[in-house]
C-alpha distance (Angstrom), angle and dihedral (degrees) to the residues before:
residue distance angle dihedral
X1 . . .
X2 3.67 . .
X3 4.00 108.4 .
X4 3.34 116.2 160.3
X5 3.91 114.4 -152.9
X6 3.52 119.3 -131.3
X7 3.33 116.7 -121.5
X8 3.82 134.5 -150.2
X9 3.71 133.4 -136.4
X10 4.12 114.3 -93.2
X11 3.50 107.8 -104.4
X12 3.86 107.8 -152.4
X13 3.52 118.7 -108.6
X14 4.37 120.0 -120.5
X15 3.54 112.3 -113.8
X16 3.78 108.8 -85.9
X17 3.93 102.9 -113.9
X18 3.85 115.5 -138.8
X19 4.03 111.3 -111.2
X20 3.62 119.0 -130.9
X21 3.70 95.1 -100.5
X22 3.61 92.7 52.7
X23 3.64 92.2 53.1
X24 3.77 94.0 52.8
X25 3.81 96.7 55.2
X26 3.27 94.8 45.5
X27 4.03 88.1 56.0
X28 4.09 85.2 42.5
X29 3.35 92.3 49.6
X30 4.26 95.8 51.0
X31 3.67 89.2 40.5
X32 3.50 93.6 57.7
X33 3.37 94.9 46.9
X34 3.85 91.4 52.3
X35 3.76 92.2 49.6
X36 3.63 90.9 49.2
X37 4.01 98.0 50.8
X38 3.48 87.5 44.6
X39 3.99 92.8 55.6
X40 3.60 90.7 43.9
X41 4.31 91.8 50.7
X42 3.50 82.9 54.9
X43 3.60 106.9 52.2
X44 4.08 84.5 37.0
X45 4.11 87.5 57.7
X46 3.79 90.4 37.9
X47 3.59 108.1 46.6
X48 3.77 90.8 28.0
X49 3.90 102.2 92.9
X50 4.22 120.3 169.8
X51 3.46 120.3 -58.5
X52 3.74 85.6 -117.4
X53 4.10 94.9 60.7
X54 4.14 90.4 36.1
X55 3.32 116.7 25.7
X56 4.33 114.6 -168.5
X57 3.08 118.2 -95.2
X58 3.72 132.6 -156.0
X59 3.70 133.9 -162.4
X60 4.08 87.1 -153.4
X61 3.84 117.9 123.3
X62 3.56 94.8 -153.8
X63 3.84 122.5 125.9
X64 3.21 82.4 -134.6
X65 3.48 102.2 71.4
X66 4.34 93.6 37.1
X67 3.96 113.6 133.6
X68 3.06 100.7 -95.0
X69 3.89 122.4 145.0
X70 3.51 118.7 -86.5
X71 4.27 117.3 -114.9
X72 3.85 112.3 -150.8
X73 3.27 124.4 -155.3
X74 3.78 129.8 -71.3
X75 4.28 91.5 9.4
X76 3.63 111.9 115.6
């Protein structure tokens, strides 16, 4: 059998509204991420110190990365 069903027009949906719960861990979730990016600026700009007084280090073995002295541009 070949019935066809008959079909109605889509009715359009209402906007799904955000529960209460949803709302508030979505606000936890940017406040935490605020507070934490602020913390870490803070220990970056504290700890941080001139390149002069603290030079980066890296754990890589490369050759790459060896301390050797840095060439800028256009010197010879």
């Amino acid at each position: 059998m070949n019935i066809r069903r008959q079909t109605t027009p889509a009715t359009p949906r209402k906007p799904h509204a955000a529960s209460g719960l949803e709302r508030e861990v979505i606000t936890a979730v940017v406040v935490l991420y605020l507070v934490l990016s602020g913390a870490m600026l803070i220990v970056h700009f504290a700890l941080g110190g001139d390149d002069e007084t603290h030079p980066t280090v890296t754990s890589s073995t490369s050759p790459s990365h060896a301390d050797a002295p840095v060439r800028q541009e256009g010197a010879q």
